[in-house]
Structure formats: C-alpha cells, structure tokens
N, CA, C and O of each residue as an XYZ file, in Angstrom:
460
protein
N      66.008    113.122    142.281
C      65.949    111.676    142.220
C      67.194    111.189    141.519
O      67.458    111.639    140.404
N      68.212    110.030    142.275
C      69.232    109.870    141.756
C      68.694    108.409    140.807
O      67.773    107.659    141.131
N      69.353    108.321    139.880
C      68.989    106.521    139.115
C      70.432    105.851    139.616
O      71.478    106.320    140.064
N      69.838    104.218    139.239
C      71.197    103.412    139.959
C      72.364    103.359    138.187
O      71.979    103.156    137.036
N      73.033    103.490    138.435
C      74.045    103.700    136.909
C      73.715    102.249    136.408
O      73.542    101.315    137.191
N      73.635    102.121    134.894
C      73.239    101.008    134.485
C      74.875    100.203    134.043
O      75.639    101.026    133.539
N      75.492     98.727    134.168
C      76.204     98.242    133.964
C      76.816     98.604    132.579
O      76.087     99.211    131.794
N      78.019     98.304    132.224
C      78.898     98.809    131.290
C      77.524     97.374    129.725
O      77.109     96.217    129.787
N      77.435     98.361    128.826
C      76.912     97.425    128.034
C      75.247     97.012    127.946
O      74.645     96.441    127.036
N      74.650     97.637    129.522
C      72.911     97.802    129.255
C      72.489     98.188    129.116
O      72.427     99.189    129.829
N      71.367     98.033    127.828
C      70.986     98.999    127.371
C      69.786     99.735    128.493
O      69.254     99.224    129.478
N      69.604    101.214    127.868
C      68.771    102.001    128.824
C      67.682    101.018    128.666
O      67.532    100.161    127.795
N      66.604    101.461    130.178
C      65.435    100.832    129.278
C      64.423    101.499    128.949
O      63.411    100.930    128.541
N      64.497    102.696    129.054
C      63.706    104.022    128.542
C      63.378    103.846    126.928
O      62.243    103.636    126.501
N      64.931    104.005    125.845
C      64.696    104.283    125.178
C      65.307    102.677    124.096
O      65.516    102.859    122.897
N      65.442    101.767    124.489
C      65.655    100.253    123.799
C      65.301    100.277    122.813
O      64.070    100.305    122.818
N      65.882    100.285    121.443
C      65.291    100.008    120.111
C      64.437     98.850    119.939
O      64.150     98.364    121.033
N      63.885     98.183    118.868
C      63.506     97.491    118.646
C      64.297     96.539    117.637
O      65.272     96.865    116.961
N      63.655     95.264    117.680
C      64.615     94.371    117.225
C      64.776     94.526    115.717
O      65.662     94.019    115.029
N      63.899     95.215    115.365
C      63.662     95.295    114.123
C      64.316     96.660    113.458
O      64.672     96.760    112.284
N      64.388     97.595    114.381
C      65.167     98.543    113.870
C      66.291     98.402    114.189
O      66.966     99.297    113.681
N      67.186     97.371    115.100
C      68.187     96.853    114.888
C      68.974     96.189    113.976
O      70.130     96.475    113.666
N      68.102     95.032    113.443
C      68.320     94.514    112.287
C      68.618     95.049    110.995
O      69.457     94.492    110.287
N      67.910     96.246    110.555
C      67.741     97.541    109.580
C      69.049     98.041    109.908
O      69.853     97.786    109.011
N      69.497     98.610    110.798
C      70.624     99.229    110.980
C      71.714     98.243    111.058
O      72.772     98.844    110.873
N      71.942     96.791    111.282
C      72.901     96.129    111.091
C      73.097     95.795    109.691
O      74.146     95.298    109.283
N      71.850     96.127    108.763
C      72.005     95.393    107.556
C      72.435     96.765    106.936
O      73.359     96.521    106.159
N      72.269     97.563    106.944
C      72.662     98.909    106.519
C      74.374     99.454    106.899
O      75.072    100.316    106.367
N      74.624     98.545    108.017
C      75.799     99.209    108.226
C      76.963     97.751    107.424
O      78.170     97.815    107.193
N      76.219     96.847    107.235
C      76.979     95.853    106.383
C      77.158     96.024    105.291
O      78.088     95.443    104.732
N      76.165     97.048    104.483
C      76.014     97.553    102.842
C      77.191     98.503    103.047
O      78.016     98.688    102.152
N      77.242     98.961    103.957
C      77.952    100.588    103.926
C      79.262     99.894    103.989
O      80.074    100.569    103.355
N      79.772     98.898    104.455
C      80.743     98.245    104.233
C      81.405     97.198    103.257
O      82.501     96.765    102.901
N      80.314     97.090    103.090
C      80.323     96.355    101.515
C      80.754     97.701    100.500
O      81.942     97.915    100.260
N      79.721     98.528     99.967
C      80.369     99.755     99.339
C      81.869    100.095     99.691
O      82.804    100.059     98.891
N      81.923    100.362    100.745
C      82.988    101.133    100.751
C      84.511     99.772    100.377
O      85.577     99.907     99.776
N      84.065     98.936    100.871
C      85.199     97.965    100.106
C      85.055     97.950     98.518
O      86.130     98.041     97.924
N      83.745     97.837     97.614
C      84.113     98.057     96.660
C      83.964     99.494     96.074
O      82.863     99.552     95.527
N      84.444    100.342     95.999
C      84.677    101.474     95.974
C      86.526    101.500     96.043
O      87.104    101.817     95.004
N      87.149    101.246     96.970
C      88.627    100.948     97.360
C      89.148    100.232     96.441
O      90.257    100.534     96.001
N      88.450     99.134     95.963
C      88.789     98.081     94.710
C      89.116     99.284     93.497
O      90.260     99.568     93.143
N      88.169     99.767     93.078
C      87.528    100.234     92.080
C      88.752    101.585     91.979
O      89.181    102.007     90.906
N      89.105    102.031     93.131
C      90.164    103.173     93.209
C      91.194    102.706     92.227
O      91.686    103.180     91.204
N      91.406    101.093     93.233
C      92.782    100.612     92.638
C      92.698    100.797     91.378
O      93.263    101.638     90.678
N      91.880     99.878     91.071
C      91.547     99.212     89.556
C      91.743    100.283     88.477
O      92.256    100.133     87.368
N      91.194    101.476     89.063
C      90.648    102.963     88.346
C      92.518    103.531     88.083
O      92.773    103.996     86.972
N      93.380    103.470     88.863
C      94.477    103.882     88.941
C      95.171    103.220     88.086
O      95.509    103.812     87.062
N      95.659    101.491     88.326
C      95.796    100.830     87.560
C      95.669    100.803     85.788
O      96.392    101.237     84.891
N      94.681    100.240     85.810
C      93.907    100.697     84.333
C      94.512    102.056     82.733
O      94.723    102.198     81.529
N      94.482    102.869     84.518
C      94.651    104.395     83.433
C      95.900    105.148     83.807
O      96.034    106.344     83.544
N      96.779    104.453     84.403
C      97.901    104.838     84.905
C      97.784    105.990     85.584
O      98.201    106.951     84.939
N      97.221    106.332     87.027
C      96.976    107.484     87.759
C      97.497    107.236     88.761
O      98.180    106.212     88.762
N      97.416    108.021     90.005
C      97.328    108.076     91.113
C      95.523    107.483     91.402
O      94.446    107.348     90.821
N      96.241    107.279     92.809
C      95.018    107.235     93.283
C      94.017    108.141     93.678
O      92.803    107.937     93.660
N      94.646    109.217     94.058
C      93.930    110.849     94.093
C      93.609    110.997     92.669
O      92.515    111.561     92.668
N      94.029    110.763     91.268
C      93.428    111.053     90.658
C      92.049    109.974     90.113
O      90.913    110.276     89.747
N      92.577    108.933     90.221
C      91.344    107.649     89.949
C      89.581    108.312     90.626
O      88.454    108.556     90.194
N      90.592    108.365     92.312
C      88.794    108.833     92.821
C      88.551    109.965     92.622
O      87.445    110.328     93.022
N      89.627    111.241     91.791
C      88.485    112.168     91.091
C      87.782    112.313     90.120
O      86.809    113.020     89.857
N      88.619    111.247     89.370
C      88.024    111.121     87.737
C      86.597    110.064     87.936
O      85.588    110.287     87.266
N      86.662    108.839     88.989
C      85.448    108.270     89.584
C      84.479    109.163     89.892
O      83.411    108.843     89.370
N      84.422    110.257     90.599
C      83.480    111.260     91.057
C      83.094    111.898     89.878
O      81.877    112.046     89.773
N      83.828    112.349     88.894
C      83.619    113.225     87.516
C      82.567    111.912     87.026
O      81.386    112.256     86.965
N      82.777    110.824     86.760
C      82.182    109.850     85.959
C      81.033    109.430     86.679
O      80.450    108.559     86.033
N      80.590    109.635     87.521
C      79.458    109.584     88.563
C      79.449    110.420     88.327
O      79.440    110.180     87.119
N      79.433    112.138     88.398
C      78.435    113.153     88.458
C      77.825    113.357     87.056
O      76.690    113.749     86.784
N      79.033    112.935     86.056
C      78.447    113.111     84.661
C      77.541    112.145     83.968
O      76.884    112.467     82.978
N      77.515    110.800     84.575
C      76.642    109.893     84.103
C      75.301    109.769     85.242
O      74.413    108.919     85.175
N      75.410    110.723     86.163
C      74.235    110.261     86.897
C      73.825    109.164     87.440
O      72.714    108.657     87.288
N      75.069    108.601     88.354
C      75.303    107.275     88.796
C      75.896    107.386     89.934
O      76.994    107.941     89.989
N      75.252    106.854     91.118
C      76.288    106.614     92.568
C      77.286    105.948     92.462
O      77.372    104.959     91.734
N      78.515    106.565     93.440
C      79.693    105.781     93.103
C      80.000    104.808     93.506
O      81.089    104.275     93.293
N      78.886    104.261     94.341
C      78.956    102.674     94.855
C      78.546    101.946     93.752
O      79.074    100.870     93.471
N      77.529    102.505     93.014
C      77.330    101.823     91.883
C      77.898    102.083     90.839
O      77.398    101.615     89.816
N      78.633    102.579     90.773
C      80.131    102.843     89.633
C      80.873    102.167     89.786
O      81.237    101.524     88.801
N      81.428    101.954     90.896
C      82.391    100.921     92.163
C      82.232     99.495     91.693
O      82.973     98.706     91.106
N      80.873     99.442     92.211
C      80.640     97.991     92.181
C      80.470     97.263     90.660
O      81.057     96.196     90.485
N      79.671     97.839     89.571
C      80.455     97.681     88.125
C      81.371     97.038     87.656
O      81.550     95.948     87.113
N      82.294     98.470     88.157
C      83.481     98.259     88.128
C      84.691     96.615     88.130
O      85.396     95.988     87.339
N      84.278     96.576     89.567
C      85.048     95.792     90.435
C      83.731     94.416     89.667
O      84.294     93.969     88.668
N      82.952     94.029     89.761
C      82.270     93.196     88.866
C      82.542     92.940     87.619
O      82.348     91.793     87.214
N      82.942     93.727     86.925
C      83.420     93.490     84.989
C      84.927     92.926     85.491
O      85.233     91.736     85.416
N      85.565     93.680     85.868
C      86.929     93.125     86.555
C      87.016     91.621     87.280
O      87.932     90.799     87.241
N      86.149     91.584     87.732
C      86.233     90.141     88.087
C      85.810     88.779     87.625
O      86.148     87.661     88.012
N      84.635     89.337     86.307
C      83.972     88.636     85.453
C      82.694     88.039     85.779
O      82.138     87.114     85.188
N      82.172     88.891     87.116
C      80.649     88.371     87.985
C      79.944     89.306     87.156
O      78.818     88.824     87.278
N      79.785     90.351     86.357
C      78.906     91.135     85.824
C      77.836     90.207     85.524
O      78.151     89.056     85.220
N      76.409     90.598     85.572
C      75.596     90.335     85.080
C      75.113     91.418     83.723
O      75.757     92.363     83.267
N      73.950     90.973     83.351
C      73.357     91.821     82.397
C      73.263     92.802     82.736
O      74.021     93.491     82.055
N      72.644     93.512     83.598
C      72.442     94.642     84.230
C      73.402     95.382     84.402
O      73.353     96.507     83.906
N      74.496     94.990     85.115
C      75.987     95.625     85.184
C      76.483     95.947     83.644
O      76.712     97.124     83.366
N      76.654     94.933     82.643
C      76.879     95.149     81.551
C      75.989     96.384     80.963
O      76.530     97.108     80.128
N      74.531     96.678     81.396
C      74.170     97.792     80.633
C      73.980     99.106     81.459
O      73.386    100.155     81.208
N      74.877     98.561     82.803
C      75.383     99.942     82.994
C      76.821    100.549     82.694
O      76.956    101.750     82.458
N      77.543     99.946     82.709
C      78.769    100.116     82.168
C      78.594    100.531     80.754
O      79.198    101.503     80.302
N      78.020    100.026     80.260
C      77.499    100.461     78.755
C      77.409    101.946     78.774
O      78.020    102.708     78.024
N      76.419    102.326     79.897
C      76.132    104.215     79.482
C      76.946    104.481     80.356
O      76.707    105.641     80.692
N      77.967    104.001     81.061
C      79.256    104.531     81.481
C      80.533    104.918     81.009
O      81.437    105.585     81.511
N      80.359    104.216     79.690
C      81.848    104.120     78.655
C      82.052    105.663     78.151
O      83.180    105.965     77.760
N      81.107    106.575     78.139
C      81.488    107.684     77.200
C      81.890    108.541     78.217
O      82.525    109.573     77.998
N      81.546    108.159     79.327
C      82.439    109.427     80.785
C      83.930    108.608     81.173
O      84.771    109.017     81.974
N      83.991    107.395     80.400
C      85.134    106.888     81.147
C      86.411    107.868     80.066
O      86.222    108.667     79.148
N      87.773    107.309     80.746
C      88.689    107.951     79.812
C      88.545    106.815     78.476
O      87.909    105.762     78.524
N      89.414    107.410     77.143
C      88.942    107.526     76.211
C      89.806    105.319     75.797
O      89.667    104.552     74.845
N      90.429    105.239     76.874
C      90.620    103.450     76.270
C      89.695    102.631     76.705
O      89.596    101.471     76.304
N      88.789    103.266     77.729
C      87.504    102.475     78.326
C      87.447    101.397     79.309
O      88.264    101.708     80.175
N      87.042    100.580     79.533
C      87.489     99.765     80.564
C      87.258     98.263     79.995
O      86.623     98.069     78.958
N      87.718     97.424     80.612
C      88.042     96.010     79.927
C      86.928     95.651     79.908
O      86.148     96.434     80.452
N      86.176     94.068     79.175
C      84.983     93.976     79.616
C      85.014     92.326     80.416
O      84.206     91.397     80.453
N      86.166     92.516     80.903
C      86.625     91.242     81.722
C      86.080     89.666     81.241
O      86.110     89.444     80.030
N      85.627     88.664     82.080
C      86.036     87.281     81.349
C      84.276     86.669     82.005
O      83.962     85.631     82.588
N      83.535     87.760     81.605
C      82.325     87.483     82.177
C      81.929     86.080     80.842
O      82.022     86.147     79.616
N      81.512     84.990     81.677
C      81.085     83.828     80.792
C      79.232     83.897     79.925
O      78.682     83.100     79.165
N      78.850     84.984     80.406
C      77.325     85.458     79.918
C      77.597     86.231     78.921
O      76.723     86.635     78.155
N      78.552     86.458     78.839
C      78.653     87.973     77.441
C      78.557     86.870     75.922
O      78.584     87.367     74.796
C-alpha cells in the first residue's frame, strides 16, 4: 500500500501532538533560551570581574556550581541579576551561599534598590 506524500509542512496525522504538549515544549524551549542567554552574560561578566578568559570563567562557573550544589542556569541567572540590580531577595540569598565558592574578591552586590 503506497500513502499520498504529505505537503512540505503537514503534519502526519497518525501521530499529531497535542496542543498542549505543544505549548509545554514551546515554553520549554523558550526557558532553554532564556538560560542559555543568561549563562553567556554571566561568562562575560565571570571573565570580566576576575580578569579571565572566558574558558576559564565557564570553568571556574562549573567548579562553583558543582561545589555549591547549584545549576548553572541558576548561578547564571544570579549572576547576571545582582549585575544588573533586578536581584530580588531570593537571588540575594542565593548568592549569599555562593560567595565562599566564588574567587576570593567575590562578586559586586550591584545597585539593587531592595538591599
């Protein structure tokens, strides 16, 4: 049994997701892009800061995430938050148990207007 080829762009209709697991996966692939932009920030910033390379920023980022027990999106995003002065409380008390894995001048605590 031959099938008729379906047009460039339709979906099968065998196996059609649902709208809802569409949505899930669009919102998931917007986080994953969100992270990974701040993460890139956070390289800079990380380089900057401590006078590195950037090969060394995102290894010393990975060291400071494995040693504080923290994802590096959420190291990232911190980060790039104290730096910009959007930290909230929460950010502030993670950065807090982040300071003793950072290198030893620490990181700024930027121009957050809640502190």
């Amino acid at each position: 049994m031959s099938a008729t080829p379906l047009s460039p762009g339709e979906p099968c209709p065998q196996s059609s997701p649902q709208p809802d697991a569409l949505r899930d996966e669009v919102a998931q692939l917007h986080e994953a892009v969100k992270s990974q932009r701040d993460i890139g920030m956070a390289i800079g910033l990380f380089s900057a800061r401590f006078g590195c390379s950037t090969e060394q920023a995102w290894r010393s980022m990975l060291r400071v995430s494995q040693d504080s027990n923290t994802k590096v999106r959420d190291l990232a995003r911190v980060l790039v938050a104290t730096h910009d002065g959007t930290a909230g409380t929460e950010d502030r008390q993670v950065l807090a148990r982040l300071e003793r894995h950072l290198p030893a001048s620490g990181w700024p605590a930027g121009t957050d207007s809640e502190a």
